[in-house]
Backbone bond lengths (Angstrom), bond angles and torsions (degrees), N, CA, C in turn:
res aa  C-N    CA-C-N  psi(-1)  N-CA   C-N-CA  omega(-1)  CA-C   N-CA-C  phi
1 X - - - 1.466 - - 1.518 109.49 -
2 X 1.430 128.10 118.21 1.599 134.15 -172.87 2.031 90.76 -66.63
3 X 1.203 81.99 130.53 1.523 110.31 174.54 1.900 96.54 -58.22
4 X 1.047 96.36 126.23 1.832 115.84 158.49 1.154 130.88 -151.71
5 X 1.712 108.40 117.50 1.603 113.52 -159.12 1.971 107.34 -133.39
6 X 0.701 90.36 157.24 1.699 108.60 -162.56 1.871 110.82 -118.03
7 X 1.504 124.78 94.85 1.287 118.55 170.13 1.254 121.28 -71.49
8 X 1.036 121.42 113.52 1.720 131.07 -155.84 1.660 101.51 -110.00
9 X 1.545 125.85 141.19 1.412 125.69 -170.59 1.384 87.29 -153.45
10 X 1.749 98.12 124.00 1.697 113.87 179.81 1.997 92.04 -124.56
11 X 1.142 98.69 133.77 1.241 112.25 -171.97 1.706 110.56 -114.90
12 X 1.208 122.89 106.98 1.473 140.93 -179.10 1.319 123.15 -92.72
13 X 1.621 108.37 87.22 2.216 93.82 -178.66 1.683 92.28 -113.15
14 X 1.654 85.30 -178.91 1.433 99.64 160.59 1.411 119.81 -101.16
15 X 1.228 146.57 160.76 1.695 141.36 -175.89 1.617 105.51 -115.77
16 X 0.903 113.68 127.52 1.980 118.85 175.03 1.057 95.08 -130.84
17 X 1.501 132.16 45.65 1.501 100.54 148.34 1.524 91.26 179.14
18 X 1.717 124.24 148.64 1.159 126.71 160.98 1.990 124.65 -66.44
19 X 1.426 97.48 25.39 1.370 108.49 -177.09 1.826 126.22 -89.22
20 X 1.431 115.60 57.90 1.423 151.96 -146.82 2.000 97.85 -38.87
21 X 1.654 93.86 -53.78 1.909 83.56 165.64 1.238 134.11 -79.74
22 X 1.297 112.75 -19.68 1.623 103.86 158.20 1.340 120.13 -80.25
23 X 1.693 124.06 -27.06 1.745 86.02 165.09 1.467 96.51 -102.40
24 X 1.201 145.14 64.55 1.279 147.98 128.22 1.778 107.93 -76.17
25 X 1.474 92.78 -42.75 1.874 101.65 -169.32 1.277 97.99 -66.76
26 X 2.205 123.41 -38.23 1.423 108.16 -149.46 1.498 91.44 -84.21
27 X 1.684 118.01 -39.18 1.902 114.25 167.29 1.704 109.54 -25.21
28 X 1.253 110.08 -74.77 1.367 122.70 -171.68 1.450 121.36 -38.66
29 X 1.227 121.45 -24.80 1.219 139.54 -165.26 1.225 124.94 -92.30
30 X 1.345 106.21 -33.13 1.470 139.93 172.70 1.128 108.06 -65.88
31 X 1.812 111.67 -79.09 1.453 120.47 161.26 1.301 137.88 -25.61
32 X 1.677 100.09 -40.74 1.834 109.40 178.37 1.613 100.51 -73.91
33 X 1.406 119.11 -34.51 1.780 118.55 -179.20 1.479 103.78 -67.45
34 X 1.373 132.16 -44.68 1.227 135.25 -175.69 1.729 114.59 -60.42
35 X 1.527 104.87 -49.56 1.906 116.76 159.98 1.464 103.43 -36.17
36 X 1.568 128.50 -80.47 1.345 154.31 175.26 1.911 106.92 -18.92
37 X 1.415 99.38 -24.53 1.077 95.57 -164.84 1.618 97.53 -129.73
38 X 1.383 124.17 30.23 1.282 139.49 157.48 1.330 112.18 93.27
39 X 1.048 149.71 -6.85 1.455 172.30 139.55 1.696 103.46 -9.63
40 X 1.240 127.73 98.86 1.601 127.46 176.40 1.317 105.43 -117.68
41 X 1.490 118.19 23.41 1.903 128.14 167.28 1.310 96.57 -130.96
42 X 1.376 140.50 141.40 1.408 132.44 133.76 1.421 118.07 -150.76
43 X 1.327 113.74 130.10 1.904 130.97 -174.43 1.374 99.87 -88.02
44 X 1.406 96.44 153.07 1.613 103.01 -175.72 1.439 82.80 -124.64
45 X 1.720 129.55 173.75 1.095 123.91 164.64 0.859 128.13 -103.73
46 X 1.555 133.85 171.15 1.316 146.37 -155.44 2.073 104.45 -60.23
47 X 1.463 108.07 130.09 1.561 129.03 -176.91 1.468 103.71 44.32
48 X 1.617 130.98 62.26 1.324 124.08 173.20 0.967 119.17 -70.83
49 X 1.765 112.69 -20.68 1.847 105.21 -167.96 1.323 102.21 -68.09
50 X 1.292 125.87 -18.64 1.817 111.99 -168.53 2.095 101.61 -129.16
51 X 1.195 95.07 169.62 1.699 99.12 143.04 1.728 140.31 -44.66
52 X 0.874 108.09 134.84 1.678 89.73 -177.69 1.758 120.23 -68.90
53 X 1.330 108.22 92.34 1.746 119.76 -164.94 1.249 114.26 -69.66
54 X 1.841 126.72 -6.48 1.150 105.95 146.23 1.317 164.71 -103.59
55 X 0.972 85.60 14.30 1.868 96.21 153.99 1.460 112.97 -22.19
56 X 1.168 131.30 -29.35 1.648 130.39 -171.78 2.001 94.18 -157.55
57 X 1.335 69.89 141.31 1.904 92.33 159.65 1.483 98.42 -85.98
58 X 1.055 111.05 126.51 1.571 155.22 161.35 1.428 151.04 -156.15
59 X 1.193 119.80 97.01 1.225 132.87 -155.83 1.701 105.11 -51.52
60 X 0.902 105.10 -61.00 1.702 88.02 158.82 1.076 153.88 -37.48
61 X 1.008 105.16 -8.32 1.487 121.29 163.11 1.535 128.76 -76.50
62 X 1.634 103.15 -31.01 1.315 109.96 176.25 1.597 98.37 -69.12
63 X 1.778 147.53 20.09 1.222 136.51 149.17 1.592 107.20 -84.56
64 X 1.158 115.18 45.81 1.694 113.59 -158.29 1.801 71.33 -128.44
65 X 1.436 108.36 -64.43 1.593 103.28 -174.19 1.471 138.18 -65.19
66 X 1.575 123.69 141.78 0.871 152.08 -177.49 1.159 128.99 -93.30
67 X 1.496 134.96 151.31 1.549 149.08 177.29 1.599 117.28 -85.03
68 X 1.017 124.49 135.29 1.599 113.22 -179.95 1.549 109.36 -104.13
69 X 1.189 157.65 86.62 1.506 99.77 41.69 1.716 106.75 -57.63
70 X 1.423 137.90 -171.60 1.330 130.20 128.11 1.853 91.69 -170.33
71 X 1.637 93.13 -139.17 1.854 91.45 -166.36 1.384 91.47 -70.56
72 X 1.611 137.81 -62.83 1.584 124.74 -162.48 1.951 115.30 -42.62
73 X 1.334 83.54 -56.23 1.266 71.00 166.08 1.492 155.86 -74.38
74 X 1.287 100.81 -6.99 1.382 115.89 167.29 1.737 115.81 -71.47
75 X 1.905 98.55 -39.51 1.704 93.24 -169.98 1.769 93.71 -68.57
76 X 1.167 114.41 -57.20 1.620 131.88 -166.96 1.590 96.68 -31.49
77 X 1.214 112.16 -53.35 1.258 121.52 -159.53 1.583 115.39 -73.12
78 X 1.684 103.38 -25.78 1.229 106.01 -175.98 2.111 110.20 -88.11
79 X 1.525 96.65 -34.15 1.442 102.36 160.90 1.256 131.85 -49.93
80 X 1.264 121.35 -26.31 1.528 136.27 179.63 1.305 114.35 -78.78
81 X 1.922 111.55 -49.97 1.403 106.23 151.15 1.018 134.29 -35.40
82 X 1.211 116.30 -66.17 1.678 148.68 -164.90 1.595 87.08 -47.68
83 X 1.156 125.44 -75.21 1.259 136.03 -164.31 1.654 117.68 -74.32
84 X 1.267 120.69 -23.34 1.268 124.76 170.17 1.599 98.73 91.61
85 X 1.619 134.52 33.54 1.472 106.31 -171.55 1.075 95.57 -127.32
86 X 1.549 123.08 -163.79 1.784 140.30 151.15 1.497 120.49 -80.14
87 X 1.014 123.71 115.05 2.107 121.38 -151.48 1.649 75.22 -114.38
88 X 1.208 113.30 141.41 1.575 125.30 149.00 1.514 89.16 -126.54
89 X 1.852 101.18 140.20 1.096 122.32 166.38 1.383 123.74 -147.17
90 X 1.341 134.27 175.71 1.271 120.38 175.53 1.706 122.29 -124.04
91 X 1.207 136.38 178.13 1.170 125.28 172.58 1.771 94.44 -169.17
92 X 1.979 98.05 170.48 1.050 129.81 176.49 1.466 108.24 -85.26
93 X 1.139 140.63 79.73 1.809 138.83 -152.54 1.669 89.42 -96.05
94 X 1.204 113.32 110.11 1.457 128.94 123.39 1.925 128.82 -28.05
95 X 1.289 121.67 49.51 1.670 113.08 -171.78 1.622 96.74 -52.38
96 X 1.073 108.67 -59.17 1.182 113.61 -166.97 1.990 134.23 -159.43
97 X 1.018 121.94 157.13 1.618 110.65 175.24 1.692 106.64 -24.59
98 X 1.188 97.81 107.47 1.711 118.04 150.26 1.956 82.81 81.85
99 X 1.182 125.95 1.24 1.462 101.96 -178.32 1.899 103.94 -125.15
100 X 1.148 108.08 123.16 1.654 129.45 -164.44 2.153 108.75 -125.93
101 X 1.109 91.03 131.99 1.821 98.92 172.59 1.287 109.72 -137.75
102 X 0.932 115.26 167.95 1.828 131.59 -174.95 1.531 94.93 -110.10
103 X 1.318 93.92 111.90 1.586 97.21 -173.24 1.241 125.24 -110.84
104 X 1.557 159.64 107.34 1.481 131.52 151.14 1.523 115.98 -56.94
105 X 1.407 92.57 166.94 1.438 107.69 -165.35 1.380 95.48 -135.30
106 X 1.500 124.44 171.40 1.162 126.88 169.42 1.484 112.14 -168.29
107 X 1.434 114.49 138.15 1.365 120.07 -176.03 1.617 112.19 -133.18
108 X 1.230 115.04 160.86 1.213 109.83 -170.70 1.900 112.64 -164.52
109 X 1.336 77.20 90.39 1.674 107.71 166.37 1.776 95.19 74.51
110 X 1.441 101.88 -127.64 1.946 100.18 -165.75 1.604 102.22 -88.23
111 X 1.661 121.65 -5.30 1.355 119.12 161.58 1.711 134.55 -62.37
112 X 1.392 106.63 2.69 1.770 124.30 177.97 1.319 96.24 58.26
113 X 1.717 107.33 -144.47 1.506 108.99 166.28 1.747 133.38 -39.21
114 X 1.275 108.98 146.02 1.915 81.37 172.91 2.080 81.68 -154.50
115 X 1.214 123.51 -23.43 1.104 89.61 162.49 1.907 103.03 -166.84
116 X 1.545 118.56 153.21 1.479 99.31 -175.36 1.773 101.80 -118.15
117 X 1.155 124.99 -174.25 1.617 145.57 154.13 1.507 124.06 -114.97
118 X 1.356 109.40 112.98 1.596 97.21 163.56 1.199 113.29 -106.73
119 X 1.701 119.16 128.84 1.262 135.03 179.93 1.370 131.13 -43.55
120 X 1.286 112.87 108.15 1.544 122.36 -158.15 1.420 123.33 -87.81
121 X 1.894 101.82 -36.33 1.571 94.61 152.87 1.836 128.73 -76.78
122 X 0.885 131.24 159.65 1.325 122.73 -173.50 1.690 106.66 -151.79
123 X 1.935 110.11 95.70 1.510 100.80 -163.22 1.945 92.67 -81.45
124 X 1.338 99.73 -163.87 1.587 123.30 -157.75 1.145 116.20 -160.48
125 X 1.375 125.76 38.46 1.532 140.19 172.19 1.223 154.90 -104.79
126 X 1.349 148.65 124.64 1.158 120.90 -152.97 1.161 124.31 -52.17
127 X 1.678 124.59 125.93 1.164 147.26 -163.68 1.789 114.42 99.24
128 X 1.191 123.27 -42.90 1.052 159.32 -150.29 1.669 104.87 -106.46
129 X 1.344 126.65 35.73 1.332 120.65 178.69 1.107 109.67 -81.84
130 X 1.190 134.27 69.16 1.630 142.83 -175.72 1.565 114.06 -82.95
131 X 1.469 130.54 -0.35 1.358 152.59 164.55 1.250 120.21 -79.69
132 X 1.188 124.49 -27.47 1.690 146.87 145.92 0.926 130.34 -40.61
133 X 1.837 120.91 -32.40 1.245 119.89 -164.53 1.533 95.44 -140.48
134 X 1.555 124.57 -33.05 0.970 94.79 -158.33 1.804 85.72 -122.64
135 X 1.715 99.94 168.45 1.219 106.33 -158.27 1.709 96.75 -122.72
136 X 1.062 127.26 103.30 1.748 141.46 -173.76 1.474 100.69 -20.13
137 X 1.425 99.24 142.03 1.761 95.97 176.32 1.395 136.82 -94.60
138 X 1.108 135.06 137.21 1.174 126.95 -176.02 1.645 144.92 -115.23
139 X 1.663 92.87 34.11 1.327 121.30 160.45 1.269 127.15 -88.84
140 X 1.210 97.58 7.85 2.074 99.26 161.30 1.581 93.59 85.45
141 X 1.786 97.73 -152.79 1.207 121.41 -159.56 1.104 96.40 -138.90
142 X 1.922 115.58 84.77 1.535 88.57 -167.19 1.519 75.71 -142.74
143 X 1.670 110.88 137.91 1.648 107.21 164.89 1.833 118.97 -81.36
144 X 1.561 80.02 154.73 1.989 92.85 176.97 1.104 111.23 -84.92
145 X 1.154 102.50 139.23 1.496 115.05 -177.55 1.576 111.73 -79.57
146 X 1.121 128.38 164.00 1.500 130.68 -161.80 1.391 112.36 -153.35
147 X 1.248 111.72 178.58 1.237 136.26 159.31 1.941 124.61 -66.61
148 X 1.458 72.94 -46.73 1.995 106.70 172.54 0.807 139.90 -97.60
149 X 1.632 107.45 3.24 1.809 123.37 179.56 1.882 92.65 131.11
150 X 1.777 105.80 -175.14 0.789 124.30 171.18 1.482 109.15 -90.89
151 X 1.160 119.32 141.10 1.441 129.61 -172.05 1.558 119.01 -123.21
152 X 1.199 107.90 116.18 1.866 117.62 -158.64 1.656 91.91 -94.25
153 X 1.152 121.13 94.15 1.536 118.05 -175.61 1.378 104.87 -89.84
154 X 1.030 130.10 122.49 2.105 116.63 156.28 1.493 94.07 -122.43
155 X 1.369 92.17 -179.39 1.480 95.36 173.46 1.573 106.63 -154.24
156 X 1.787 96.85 149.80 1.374 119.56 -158.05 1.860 133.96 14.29
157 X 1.300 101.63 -63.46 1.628 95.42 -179.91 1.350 119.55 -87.82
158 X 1.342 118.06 7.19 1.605 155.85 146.32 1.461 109.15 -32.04
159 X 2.167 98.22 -56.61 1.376 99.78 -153.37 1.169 107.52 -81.07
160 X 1.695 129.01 8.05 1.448 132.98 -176.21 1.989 117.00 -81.22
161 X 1.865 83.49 -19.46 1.843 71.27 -173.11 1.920 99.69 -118.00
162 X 1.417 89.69 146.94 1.314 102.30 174.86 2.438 106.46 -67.38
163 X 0.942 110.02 -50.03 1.338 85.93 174.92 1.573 123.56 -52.21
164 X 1.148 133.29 9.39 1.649 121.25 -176.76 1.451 76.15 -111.78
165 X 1.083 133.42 -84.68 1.352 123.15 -162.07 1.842 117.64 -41.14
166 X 1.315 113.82 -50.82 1.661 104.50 168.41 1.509 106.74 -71.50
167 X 0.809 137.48 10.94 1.812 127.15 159.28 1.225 92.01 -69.97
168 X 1.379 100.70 -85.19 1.417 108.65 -160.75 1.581 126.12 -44.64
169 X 1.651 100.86 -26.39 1.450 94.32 169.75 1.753 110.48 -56.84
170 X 1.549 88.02 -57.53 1.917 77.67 -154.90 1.774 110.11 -72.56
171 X 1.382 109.54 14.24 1.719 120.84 159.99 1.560 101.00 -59.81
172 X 1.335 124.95 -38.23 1.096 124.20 -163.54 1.831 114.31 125.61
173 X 1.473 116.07 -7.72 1.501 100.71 -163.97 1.424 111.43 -67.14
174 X 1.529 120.81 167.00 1.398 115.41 -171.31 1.491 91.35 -119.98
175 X 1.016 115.59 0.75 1.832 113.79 164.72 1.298 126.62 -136.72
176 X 1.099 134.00 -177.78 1.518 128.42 165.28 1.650 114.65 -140.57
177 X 1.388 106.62 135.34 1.693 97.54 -165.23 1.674 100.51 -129.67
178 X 1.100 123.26 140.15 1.551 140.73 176.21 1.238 116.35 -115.33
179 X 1.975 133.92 76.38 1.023 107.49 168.52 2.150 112.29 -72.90
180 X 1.203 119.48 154.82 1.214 135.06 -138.81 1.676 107.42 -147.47
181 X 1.489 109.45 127.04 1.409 127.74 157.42 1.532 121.99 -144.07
182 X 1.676 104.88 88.56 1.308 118.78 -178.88 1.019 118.64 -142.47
183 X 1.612 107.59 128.09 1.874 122.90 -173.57 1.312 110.38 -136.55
184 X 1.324 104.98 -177.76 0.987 133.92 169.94 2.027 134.23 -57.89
185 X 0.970 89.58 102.84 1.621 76.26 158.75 1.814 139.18 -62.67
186 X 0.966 143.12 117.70 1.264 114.62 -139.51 1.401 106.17 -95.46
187 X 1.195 127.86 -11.65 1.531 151.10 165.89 1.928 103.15 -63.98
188 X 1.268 129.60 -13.64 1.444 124.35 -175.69 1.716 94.02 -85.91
189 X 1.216 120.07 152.08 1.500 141.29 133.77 1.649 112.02 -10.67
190 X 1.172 95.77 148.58 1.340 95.57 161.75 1.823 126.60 -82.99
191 X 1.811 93.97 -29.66 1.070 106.18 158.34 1.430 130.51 -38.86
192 X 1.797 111.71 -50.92 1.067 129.73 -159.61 1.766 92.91 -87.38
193 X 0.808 117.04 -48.37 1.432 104.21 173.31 1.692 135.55 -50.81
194 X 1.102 87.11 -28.60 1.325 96.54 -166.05 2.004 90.35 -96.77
195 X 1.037 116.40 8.93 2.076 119.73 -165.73 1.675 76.91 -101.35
196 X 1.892 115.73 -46.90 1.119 115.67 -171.54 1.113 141.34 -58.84
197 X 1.519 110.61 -28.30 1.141 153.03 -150.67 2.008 108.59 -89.53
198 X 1.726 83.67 -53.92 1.540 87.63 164.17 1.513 136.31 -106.29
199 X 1.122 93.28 1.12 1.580 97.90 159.77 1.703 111.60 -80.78
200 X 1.146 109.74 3.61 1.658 112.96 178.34 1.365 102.84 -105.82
201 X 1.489 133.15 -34.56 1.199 122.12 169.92 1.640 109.58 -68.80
202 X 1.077 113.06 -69.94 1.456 138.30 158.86 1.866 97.52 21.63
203 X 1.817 96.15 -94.82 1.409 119.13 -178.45 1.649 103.07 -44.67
204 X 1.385 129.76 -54.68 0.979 132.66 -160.73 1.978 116.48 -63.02
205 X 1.448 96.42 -41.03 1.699 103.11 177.03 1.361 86.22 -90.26
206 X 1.616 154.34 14.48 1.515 126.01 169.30 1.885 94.11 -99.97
207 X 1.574 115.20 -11.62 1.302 99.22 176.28 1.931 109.58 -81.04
208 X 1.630 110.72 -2.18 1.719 96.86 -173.46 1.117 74.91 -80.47
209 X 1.800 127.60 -54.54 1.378 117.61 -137.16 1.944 101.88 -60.08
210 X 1.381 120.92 -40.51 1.612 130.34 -166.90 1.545 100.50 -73.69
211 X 1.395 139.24 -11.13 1.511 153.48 166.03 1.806 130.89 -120.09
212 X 1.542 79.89 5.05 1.515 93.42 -178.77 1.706 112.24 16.80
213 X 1.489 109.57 75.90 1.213 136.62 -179.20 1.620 107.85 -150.09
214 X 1.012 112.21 137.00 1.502 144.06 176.08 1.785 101.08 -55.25
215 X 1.177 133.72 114.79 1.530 145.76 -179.11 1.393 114.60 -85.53
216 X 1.328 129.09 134.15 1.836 97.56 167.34 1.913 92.92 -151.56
217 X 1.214 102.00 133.31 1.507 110.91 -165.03 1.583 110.30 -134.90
218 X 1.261 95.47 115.33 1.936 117.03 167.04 1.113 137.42 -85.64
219 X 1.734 116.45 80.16 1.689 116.81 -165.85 1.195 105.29 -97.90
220 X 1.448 119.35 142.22 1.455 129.27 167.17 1.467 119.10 -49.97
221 X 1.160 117.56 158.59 1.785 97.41 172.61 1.756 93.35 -138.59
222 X 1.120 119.74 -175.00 1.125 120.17 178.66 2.018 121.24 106.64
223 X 0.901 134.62 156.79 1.401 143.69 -153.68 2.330 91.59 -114.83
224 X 1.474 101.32 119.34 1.536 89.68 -166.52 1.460 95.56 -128.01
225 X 1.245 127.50 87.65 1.504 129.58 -170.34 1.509 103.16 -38.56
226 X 1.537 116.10 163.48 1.446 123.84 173.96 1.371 95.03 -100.81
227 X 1.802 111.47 133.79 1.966 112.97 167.43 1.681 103.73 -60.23
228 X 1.337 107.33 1.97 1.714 106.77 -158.64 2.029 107.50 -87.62
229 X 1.101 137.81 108.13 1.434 122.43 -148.15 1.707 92.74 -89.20
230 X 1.770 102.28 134.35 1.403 108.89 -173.79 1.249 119.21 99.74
231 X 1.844 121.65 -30.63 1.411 124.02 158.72 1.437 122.01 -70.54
232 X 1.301 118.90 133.93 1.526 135.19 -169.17 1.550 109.97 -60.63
233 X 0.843 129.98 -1.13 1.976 134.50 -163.70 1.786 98.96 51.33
234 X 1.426 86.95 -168.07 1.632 93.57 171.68 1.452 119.24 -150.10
235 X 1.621 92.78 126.72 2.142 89.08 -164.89 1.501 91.77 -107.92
236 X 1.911 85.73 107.53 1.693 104.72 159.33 1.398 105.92 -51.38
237 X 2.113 76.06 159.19 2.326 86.36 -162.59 1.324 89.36 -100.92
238 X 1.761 135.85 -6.29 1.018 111.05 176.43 2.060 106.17 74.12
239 X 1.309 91.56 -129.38 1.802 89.27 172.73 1.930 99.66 49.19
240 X 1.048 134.40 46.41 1.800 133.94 170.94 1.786 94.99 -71.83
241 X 1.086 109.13 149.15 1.349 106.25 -176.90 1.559 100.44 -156.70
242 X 1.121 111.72 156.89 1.886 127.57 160.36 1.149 113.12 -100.02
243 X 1.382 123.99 121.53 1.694 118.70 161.06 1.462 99.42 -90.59
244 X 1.726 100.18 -177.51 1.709 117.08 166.51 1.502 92.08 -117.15
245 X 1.621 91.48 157.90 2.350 93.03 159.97 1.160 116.55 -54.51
246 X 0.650 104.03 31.41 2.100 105.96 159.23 1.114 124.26 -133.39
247 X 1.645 100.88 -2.28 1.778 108.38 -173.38 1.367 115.60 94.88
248 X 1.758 113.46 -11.12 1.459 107.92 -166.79 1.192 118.13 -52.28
249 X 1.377 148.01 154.27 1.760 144.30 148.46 1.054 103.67 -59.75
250 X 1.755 135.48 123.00 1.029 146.77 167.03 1.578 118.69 -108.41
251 X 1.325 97.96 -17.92 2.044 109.54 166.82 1.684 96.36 164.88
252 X 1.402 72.30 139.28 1.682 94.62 -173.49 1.571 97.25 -133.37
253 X 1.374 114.15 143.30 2.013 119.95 178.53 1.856 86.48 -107.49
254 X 1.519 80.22 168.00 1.496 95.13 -176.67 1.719 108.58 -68.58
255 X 1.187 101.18 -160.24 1.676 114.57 175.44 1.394 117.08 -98.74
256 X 1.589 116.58 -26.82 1.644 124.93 -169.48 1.006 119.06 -144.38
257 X 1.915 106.61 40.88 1.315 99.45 176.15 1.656 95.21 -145.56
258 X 1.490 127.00 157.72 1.128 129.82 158.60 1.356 121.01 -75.22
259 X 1.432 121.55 145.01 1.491 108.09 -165.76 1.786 85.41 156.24
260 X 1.586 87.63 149.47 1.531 111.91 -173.83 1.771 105.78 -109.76
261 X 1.096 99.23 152.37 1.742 115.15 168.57 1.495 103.93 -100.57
262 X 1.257 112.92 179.92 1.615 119.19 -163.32 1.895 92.62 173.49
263 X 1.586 101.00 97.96 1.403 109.56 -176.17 1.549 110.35 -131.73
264 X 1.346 114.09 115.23 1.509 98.25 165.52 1.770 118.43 -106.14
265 X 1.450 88.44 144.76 1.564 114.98 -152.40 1.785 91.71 -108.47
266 X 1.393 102.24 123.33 1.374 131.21 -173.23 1.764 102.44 -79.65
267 X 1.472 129.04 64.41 1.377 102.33 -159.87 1.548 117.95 -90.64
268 X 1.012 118.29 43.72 1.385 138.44 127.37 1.347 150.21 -66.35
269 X 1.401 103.62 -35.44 1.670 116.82 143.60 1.315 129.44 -12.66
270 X 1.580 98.69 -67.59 1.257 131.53 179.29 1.576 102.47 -32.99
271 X 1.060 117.77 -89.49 1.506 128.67 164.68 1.158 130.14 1.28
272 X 1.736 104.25 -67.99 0.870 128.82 -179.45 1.639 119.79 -65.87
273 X 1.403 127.99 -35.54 1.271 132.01 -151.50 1.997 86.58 -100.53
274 X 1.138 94.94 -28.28 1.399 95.98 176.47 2.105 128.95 -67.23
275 X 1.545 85.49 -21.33 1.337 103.53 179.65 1.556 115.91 -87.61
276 X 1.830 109.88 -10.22 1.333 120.48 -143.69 1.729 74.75 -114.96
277 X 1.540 129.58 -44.63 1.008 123.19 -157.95 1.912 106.12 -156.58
278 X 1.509 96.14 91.95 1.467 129.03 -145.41 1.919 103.33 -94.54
279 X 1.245 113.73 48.79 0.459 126.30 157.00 1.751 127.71 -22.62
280 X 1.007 123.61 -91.15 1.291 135.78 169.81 1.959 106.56 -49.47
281 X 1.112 132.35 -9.49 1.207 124.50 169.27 1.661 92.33 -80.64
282 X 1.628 134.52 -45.22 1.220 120.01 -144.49 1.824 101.54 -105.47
283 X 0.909 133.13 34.26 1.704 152.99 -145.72 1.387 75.67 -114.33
284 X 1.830 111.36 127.88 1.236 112.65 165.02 1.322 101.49 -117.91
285 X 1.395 102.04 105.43 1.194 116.05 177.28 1.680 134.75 -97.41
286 X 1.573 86.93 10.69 1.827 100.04 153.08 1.387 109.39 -85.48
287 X 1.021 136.34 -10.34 1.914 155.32 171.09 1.141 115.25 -56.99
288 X 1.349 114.00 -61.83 1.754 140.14 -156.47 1.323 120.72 -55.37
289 X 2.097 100.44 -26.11 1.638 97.10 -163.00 1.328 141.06 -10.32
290 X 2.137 76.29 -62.69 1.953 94.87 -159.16 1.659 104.68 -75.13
291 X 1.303 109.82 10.38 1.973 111.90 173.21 1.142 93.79 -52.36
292 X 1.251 134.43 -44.59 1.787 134.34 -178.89 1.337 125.90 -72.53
293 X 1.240 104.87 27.91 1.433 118.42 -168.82 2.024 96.42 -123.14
294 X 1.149 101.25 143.16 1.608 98.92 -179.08 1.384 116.37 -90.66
295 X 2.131 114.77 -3.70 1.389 124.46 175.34 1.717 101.93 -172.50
296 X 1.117 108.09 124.02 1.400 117.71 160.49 1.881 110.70 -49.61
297 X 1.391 122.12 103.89 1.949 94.37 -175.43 1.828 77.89 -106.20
């Protein structure tokens, strides 16, 4: 089988400020070092152009969102050129009056846009009022097609359930991508953080190992006060990591630091691990029905 491998660059900052072209410039910058260093994939993480705005319901905030085409996509789009690669990114999309989604985006090389995701899980928690703003998506589970394969994008509260990730496998994607904004409460244990911490890797390498597909995930890092007075903020764990189809750790960044990964992905593997452990041949899928059911009563 002719060897085919993919240099993959996931880029991890922290955000201080709702100031959309400077961390567009500090994204960009990252990305162009990650190119420099052979990289023709790179994920940004989940809502980089701004601060994380939900911490609180506030209607003002929806002046944070944008139209696709609009400005993100124009710079994103022109960086991808510029650089010759595949850009996954994310944004606050404006569809329309009073209707908003959490979107990835994706571009690929001098073709601009070629295909996006709107985020289908949508949690509702303290800090985390993501039901407020954004409205569930309804472009399915379908990967983008590329330059570099098909690309199974979800994003963050996505990466908790095994049905978004096995859709998209048996759609065909040959990867799976999580851009990501998840922290800490600062009032939990250390215990509890760290219970939290790996039950987030955990789920995430049991979807390569259950799709024997290669994982690659972009968490924010950084400490993001709440505007809310008396609420604790929330300090992302950071921790972005690459699995292999087996779940292996192939690079993981710390929790409190900015800093990029740089992984090349054997995508041939794929194939292979699939032939070794055939999962999807032995799926009884005369069984499955009531999966479409929201509770067995």
């Amino acid at each position: 089988m002719k060897h085919n491998s993919l240099k993959i660059g996931v880029v991890q900052q922290a955000v201080a400020s709702n100031d959309k072209n400077s961390n567009w410039a500090r994204s960009s910058e990252q990305v162009s070092a990650l190119v420099a260093q052979g990289c023709e994939l790179v994920l940004l993480q989940e809502l980089h152009s701004t601060l994380y705005f939900c911490q609180q319901e506030n209607t003002d905030n929806f002046d944070l969102a944008e139209p696709i085409p609009g400005p993100a996509t124009d710079y994103f789009a022109a960086l991808a050129a510029q650089l010759n690669i595949v850009l996954i990114t994310s944004l606050f999309e404006k569809r329309g009056s009073g209707l908003y989604h959490n979107t990835a985006v994706v571009f690929d090389r001098q073709q601009g846009l070629v295909g996006q995701y709107r985020k289908m899980h949508i949690p509702d928690d303290p800090g985390f009022y993501e039901k407020f703003y954004f409205t569930p998506g309804d472009m399915g589970f379908e990967p983008i097609a590329t330059s570099v394969g098909k690309l199974g994008v979800l994003v963050c509260w996505d990466q908790w359930y095994p049905e978004a990730a096995r859709l998209m496998a048996m759609a065909g994607a040959d990867m799976l991508f999580y851009p990501t904004a998840i922290g800490w409460d600062k009032n939990d244990t250390a215990a509890e953080q760290s219970r939290q911490h790996d039950a987030w890797q955990t789920i995430q390498r049991s979807h390569a190992v259950a799709n024997s597909l290669p994982v690659v995930v972009a968490n924010r890092t950084g400490f993001e006060a709440s505007p809310v007075t008396g609420d604790p903020g929330i300090q992302f764990w950071g921790n972005s990591f690459v699995a292999g189809p087996q779940g292996e750790l192939l690079a993981q960044a710390s929790s409190d630091k900015e800093e990029n990964l740089i992984v090349d992905i054997d995508l041939n593997r794929t194939e292979q691990i699939k032939r070794i452990w055939p999962y999807f041949r032995d799926r009884r899928i005369d069984a499955y029905d009531e999966l479409t059911k929201r509770w067995r009563d």
